[in-house]
Backbone of each chain as ProteinMPNN parsed JSONL, in Angstrom:
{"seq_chain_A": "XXXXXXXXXXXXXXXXXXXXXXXXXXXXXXXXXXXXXXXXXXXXXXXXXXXXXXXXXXXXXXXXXXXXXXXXXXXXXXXX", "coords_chain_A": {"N_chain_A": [[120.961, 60.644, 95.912], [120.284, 63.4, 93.886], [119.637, 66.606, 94.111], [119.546, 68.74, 92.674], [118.437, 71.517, 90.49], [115.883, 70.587, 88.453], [114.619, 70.748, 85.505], [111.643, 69.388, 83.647], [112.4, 69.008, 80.745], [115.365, 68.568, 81.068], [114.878, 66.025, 82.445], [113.491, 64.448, 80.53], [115.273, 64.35, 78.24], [117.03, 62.528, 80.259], [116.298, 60.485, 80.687], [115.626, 58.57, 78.415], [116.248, 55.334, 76.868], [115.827, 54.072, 79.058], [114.435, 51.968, 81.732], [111.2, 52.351, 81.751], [107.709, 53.542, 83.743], [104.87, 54.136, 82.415], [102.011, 56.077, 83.623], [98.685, 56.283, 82.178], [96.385, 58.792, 82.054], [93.447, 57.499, 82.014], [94.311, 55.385, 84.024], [95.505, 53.558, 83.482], [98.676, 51.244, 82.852], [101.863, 51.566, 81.745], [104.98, 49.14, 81.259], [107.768, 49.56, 79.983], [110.726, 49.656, 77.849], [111.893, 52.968, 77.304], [112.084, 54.4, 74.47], [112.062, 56.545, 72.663], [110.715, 60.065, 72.764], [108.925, 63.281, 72.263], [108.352, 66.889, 72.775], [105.522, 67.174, 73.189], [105.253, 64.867, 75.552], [104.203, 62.801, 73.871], [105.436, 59.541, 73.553], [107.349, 57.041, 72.436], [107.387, 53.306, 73.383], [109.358, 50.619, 74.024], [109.52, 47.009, 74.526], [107.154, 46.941, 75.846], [104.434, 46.404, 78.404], [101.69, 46.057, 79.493], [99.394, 46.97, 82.204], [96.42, 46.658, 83.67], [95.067, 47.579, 86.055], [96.532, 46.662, 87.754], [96.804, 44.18, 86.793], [98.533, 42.258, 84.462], [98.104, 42.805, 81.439], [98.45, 42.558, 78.23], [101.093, 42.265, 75.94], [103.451, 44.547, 74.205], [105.667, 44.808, 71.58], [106.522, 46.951, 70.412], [105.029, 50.288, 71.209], [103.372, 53.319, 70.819], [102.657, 56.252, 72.487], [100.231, 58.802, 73.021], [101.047, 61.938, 73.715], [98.613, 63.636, 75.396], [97.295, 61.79, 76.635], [98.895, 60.987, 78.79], [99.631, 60.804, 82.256], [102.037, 60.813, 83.824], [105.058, 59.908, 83.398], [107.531, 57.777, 84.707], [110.67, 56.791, 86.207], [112.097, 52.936, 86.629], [112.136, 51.756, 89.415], [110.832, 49.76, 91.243], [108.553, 49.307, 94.219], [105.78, 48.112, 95.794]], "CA_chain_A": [[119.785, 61.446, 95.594], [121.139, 64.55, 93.206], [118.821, 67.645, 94.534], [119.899, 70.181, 91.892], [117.296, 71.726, 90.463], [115.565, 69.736, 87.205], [113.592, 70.961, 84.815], [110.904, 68.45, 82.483], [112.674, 69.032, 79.24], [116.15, 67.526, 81.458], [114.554, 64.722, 82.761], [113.353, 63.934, 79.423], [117.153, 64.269, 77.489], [118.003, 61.725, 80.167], [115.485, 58.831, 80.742], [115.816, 57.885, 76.893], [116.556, 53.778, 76.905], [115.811, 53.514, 80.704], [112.807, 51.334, 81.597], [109.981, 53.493, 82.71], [106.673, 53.023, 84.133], [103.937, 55.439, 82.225], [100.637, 55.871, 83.921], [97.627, 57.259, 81.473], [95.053, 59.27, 82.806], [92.533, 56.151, 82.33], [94.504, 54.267, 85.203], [96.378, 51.741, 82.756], [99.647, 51.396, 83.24], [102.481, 50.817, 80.914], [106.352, 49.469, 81.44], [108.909, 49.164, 79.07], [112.002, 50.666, 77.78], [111.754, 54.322, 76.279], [112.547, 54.518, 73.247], [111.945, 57.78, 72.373], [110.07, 60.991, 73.077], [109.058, 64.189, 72.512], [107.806, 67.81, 73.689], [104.226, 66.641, 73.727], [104.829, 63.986, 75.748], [104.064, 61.568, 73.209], [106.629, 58.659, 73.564], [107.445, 55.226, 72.412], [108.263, 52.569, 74.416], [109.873, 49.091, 73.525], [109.126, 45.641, 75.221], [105.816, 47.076, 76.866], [103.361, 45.502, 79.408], [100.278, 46.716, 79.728], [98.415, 46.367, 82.982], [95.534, 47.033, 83.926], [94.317, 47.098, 87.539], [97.576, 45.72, 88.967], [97.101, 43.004, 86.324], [99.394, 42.508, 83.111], [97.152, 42.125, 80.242], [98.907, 42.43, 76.903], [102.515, 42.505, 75.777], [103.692, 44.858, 72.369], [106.658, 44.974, 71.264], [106.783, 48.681, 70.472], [103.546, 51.141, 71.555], [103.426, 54.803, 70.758], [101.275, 56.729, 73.665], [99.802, 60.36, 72.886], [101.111, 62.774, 75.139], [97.825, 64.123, 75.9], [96.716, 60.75, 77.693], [100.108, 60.888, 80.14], [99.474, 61.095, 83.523], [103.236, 60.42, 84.127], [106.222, 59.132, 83.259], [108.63, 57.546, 86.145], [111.891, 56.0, 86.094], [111.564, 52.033, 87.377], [112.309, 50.937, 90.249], [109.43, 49.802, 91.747], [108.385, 48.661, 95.072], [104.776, 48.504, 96.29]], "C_chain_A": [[120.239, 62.815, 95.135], [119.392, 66.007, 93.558], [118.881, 68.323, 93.84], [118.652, 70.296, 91.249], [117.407, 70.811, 88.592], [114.651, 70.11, 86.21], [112.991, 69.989, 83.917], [111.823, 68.119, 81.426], [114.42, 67.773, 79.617], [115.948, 66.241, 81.806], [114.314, 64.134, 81.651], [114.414, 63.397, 78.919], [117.115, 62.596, 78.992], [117.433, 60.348, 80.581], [115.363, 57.85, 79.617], [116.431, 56.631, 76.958], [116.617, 53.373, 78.102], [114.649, 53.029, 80.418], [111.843, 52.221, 83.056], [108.515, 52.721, 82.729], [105.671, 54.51, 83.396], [102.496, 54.889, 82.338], [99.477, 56.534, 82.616], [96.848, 57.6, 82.344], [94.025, 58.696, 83.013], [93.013, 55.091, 83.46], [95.58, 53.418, 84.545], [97.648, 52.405, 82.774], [100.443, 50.677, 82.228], [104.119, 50.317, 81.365], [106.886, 49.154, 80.252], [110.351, 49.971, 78.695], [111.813, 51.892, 76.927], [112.476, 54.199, 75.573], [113.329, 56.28, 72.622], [111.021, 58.491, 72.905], [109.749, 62.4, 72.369], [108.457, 65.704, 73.157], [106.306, 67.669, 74.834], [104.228, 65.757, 75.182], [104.272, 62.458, 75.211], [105.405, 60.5, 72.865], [106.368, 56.86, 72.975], [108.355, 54.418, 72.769], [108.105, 51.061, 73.75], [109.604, 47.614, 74.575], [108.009, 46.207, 76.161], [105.103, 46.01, 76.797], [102.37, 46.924, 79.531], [99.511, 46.097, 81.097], [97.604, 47.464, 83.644], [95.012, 46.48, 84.713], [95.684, 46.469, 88.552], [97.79, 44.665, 87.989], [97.519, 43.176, 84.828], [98.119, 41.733, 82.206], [97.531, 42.035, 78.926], [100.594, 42.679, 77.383], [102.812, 43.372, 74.408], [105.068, 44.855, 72.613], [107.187, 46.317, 70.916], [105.322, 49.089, 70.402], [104.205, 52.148, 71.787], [102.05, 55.33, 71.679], [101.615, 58.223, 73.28], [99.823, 60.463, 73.966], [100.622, 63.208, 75.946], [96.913, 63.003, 77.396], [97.393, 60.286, 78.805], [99.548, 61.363, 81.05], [100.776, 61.425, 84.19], [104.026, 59.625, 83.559], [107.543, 58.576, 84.531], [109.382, 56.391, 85.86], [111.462, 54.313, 86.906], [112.26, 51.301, 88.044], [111.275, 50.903, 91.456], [108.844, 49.318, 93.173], [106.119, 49.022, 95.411], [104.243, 48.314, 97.751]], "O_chain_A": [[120.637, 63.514, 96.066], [118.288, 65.915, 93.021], [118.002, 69.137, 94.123], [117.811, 69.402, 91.338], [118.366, 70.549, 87.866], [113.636, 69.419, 86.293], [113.864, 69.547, 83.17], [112.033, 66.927, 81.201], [114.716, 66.752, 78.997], [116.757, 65.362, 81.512], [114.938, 63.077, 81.556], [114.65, 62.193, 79.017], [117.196, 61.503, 78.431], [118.088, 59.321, 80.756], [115.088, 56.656, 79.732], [117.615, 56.868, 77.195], [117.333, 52.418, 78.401], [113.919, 53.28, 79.459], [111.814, 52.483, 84.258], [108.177, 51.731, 82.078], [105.785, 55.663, 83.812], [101.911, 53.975, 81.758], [99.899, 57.625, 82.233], [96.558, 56.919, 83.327], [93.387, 59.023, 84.014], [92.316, 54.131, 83.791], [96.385, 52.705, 85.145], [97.853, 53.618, 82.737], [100.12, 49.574, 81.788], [104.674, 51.257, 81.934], [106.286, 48.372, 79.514], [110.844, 50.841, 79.413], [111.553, 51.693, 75.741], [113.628, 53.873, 75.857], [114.414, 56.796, 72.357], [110.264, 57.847, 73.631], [110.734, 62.655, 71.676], [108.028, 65.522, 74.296], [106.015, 67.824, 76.02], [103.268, 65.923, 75.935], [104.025, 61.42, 75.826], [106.227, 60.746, 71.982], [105.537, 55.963, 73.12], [109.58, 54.488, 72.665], [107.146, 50.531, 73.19], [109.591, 47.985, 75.748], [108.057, 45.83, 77.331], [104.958, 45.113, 75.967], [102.417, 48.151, 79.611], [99.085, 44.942, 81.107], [97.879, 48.606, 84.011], [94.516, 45.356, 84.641], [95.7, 46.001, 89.691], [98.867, 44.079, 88.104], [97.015, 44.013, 84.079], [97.517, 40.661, 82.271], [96.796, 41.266, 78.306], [101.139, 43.033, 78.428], [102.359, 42.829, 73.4], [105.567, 44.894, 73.738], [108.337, 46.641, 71.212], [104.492, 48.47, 69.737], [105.189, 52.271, 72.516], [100.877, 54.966, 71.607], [102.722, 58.759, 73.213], [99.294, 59.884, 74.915], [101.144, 63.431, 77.039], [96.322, 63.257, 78.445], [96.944, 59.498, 79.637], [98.886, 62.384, 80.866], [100.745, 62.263, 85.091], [103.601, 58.529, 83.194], [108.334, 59.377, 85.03], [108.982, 55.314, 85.419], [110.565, 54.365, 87.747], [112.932, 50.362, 87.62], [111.015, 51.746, 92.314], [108.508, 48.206, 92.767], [105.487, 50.054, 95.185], [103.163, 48.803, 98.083]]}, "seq_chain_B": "XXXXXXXXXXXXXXXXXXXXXXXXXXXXXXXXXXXXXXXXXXXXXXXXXXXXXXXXXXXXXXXXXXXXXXXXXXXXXXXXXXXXXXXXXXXXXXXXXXXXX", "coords_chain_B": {"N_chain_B": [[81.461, 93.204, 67.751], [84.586, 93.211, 67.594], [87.931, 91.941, 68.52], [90.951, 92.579, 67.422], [93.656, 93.077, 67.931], [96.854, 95.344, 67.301], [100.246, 94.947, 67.365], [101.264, 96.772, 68.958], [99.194, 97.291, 70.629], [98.593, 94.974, 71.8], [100.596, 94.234, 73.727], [100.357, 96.477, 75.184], [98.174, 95.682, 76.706], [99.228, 92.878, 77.83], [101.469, 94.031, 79.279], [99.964, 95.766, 81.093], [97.365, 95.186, 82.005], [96.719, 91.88, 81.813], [97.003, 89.917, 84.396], [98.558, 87.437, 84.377], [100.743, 87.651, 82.449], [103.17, 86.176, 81.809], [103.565, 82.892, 83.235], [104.043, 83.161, 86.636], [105.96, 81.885, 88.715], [106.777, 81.851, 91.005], [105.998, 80.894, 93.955], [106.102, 78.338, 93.364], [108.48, 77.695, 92.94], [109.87, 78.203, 95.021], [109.273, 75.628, 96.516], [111.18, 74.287, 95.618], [112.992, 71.405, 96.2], [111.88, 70.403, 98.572], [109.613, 68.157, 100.431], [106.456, 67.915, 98.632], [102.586, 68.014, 97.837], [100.434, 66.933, 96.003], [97.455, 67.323, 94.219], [95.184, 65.611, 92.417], [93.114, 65.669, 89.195], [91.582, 63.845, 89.474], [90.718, 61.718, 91.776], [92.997, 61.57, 92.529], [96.608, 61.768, 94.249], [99.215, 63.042, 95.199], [102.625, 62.594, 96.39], [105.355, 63.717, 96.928], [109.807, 64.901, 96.24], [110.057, 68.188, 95.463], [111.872, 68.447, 92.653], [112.407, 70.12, 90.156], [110.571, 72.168, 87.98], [108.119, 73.522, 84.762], [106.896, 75.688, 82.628], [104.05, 74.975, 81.772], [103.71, 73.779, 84.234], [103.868, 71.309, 84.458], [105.685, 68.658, 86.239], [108.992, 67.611, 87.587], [109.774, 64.816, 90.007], [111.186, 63.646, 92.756], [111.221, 60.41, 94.871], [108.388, 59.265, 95.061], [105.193, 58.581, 96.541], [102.324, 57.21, 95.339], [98.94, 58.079, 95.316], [95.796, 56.689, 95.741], [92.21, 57.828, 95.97], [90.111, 55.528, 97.239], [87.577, 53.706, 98.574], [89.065, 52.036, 100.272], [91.549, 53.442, 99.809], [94.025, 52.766, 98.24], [97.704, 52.417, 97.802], [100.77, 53.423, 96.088], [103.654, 53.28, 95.926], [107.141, 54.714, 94.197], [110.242, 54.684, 93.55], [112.91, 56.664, 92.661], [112.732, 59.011, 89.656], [109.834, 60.919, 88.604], [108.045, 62.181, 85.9], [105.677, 64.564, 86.202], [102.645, 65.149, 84.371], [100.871, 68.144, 84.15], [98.493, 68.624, 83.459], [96.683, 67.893, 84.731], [96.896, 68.225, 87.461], [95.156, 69.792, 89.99], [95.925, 70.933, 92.552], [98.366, 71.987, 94.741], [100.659, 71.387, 97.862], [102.36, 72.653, 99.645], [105.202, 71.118, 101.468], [103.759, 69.519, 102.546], [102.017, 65.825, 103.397], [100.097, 64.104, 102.321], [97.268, 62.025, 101.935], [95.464, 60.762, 104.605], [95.924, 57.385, 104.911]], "CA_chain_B": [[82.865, 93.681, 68.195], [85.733, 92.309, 67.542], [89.288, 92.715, 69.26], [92.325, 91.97, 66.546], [95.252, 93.945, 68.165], [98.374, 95.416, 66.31], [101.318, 93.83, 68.343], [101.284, 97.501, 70.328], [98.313, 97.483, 71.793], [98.643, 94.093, 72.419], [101.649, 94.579, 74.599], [99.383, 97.283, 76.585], [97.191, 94.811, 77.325], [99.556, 92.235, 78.515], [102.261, 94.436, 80.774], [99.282, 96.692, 81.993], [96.002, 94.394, 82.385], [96.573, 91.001, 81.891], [97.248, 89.793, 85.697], [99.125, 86.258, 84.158], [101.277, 87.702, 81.369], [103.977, 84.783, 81.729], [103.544, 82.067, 84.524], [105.018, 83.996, 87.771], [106.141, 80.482, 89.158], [107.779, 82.199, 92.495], [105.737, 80.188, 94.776], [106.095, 76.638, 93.409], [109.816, 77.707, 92.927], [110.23, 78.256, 96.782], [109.005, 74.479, 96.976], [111.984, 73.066, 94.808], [113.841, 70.816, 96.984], [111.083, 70.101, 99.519], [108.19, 67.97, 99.901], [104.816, 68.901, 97.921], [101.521, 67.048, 98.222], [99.857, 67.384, 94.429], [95.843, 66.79, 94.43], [95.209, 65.841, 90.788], [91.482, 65.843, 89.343], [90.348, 62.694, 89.212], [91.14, 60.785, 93.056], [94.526, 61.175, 92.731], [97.067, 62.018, 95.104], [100.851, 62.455, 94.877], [103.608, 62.99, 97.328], [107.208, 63.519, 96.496], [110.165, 65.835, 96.878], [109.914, 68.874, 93.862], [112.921, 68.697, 91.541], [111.714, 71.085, 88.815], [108.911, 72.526, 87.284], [108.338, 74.231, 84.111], [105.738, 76.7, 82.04], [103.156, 74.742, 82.15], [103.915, 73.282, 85.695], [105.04, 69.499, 84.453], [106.944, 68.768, 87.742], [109.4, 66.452, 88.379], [109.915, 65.036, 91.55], [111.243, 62.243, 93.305], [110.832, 59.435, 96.251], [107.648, 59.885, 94.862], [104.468, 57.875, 96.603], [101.041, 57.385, 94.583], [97.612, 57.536, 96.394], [94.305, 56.724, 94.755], [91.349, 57.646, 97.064], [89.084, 54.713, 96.741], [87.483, 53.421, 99.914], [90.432, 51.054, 100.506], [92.888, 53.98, 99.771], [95.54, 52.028, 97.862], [98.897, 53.325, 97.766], [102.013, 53.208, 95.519], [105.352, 53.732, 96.239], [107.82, 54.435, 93.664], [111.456, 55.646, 94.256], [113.666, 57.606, 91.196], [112.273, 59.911, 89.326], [108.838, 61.147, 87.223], [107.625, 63.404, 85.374], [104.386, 64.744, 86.379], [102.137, 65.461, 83.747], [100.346, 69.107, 84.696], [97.045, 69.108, 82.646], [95.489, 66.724, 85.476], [97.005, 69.044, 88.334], [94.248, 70.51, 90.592], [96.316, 71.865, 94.055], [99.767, 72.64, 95.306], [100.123, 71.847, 99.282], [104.011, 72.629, 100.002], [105.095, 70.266, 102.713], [102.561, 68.082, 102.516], [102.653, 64.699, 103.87], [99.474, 63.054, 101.316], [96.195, 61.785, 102.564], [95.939, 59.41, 106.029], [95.679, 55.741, 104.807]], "C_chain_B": [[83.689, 92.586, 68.342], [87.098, 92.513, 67.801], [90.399, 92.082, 68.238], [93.304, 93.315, 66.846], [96.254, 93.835, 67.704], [99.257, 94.719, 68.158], [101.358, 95.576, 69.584], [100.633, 97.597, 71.433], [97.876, 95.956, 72.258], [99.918, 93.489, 73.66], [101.016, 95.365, 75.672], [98.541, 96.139, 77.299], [97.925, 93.459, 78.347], [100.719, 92.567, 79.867], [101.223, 95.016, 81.673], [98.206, 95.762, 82.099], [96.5, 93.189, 82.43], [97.604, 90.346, 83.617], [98.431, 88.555, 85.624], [99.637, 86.458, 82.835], [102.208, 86.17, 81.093], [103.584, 84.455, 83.503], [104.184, 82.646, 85.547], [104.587, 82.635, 88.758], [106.611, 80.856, 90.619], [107.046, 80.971, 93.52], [106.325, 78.663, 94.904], [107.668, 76.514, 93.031], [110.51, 77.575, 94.227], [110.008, 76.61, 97.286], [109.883, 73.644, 96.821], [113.093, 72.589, 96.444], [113.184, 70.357, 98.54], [110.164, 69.414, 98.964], [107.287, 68.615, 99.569], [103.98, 67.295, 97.605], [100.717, 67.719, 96.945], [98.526, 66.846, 94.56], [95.647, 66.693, 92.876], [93.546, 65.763, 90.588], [90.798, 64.591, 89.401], [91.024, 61.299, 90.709], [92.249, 60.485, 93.122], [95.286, 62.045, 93.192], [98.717, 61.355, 94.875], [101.363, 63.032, 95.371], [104.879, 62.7, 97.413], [108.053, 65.097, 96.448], [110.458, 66.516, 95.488], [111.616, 69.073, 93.482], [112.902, 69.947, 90.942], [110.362, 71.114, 88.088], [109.248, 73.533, 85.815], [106.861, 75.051, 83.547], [104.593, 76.415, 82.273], [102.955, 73.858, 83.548], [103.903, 71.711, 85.551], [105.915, 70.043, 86.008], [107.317, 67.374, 87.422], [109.778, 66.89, 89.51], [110.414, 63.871, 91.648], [111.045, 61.532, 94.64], [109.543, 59.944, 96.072], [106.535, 58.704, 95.535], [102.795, 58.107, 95.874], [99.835, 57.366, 95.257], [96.7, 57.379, 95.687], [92.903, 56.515, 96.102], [90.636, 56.8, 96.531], [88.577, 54.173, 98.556], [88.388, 52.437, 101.033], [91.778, 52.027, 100.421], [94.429, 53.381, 99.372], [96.885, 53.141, 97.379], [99.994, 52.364, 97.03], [103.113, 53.606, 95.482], [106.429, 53.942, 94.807], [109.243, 55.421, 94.129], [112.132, 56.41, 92.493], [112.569, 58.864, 90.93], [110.486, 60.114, 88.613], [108.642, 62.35, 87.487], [106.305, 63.52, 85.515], [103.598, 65.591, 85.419], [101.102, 66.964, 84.472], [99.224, 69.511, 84.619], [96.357, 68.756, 83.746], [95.892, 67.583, 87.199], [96.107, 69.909, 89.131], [95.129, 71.151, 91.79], [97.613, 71.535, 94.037], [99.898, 72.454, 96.497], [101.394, 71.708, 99.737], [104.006, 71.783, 101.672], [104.233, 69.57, 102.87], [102.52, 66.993, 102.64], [101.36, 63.557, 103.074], [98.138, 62.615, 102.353], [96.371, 60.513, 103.968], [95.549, 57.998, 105.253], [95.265, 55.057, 105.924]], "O_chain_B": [[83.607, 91.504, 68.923], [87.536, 93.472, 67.166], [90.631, 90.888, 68.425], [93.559, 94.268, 66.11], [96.82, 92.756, 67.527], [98.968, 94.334, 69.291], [101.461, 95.469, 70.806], [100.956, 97.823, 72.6], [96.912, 95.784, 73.004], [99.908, 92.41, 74.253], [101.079, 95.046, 76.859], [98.46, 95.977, 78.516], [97.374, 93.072, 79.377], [100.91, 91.927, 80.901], [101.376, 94.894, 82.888], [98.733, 95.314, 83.117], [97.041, 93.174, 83.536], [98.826, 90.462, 83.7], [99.228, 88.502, 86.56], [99.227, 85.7, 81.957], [101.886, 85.287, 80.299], [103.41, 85.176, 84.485], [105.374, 82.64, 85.234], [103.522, 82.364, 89.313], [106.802, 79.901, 91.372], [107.818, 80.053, 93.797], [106.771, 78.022, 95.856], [108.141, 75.396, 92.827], [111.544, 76.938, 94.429], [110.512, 76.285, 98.361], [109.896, 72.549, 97.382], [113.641, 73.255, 97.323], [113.897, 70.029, 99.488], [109.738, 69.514, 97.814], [107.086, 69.757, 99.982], [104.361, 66.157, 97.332], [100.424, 68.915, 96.938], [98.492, 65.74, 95.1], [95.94, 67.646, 92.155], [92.776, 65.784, 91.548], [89.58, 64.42, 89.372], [91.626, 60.251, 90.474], [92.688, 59.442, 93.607], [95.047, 63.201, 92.843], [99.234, 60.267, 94.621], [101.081, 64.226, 95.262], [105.42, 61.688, 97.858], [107.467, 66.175, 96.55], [110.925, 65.895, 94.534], [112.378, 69.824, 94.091], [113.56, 70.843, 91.47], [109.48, 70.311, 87.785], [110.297, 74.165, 85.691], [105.818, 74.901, 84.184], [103.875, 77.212, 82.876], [101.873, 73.301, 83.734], [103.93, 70.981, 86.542], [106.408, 71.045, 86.526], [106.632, 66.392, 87.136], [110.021, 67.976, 90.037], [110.202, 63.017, 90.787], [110.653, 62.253, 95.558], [109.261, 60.959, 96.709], [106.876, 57.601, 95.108], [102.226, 59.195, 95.969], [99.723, 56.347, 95.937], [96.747, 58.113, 94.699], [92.676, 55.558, 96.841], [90.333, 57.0, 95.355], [89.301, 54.343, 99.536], [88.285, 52.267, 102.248], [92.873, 51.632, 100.821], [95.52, 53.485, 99.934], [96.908, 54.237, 96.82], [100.165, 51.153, 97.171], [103.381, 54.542, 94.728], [106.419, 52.85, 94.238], [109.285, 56.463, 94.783], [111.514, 56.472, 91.43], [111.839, 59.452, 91.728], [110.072, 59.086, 88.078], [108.798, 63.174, 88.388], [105.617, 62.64, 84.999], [103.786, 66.802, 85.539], [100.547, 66.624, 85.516], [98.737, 70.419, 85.293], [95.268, 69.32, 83.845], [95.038, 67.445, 88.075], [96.37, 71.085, 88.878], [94.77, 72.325, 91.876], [97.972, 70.701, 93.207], [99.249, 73.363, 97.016], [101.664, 70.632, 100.269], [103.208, 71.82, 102.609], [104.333, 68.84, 103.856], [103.219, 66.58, 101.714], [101.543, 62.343, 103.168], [98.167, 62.959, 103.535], [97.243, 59.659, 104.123], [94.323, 57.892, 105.207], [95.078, 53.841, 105.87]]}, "name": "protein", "num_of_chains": 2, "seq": "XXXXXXXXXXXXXXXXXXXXXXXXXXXXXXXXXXXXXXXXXXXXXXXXXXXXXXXXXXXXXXXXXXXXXXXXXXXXXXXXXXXXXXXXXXXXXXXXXXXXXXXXXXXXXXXXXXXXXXXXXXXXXXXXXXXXXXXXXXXXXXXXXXXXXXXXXXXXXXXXXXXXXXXXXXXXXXXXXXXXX"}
């Protein structure tokens, strides 16, 4: 667990081709592998799932999400 | 009336009046490396330990758990990292241990 201090813009630089979990502010939930990013927040992610409610409802192959509708972005390893 | 200030007297206005010239983050800086309990606006609830924050108070954090008040109170666990989006940010509660389930 690395404690040093982190600022947004670092975490960004280093989650790039990790598979992340991004919530929107509507609840829906996306995973896949980041692709890319930038300041906004607006990112695109590769082999996404889409679920909604707990339940997977679509698959894309690449989906671009406006930054403004992020709730979060989080690295995945997931347990519930 | 209309206010279009040269860049001097718009400098008066922001060292001498304006109370929030730049973000004076000291508080939520004193939090880094401790838990913080985040109240966001819309029934959401997040509890994890603060990493970093920046201008507009994006935080990351990690060992982060998710709460969603609903009358069932479901909860989500995730471990690593995120980035917490700041627009949706309503409260700050250093040490904070998240709502009772």
């Amino acid at each position: 667990m690395s404690l040093r201090k982190q600022t947004p813009s670092d975490f960004l630089k280093q989650i790039i081709g990790r598979p992340v979990v991004v919530k929107l502010n509507s609840g829906v939930d996306y995973r896949g592998v980041l692709a890319c990013l930038d300041g906004y927040m607006n990112i695109a992610v590769e082999q996404t799932e889409e679920y909604v409610n707990g339940q997977l409802k679509n698959k894309y192959g690449d989906a671009f999400l406006r930054g403004n509708n992020l709730l979060y972005i989080s690295t995945q390893k997931r347990k519930m | 009336i209309t206010f279009t200030p040269n860049t001097n007297e718009l400098q008066f206005y922001i060292f001498n009046i304006c109370h929030y010239p730049r973000f004076c983050p000291f508080l939520v800086d004193k939090c880094i490396g401790s838990r913080i309990h985040i109240v966001m606006k819309n029934d959401k609830e997040i509890v994890g330990t603060l990493l970093g924050f920046d201008d507009f108070v994006n935080m990351v954090l990690e060992d982060v758990t998710e709460f969603e008040i609903t009358p069932e109170g479901r909860r989500i666990t995730k471990l690593d990292q995120i980035l917490l989006n700041g627009n949706n940010i309503t409260m700050l509660i250093p040490g904070g241990e998240g709502p009772e389930v």
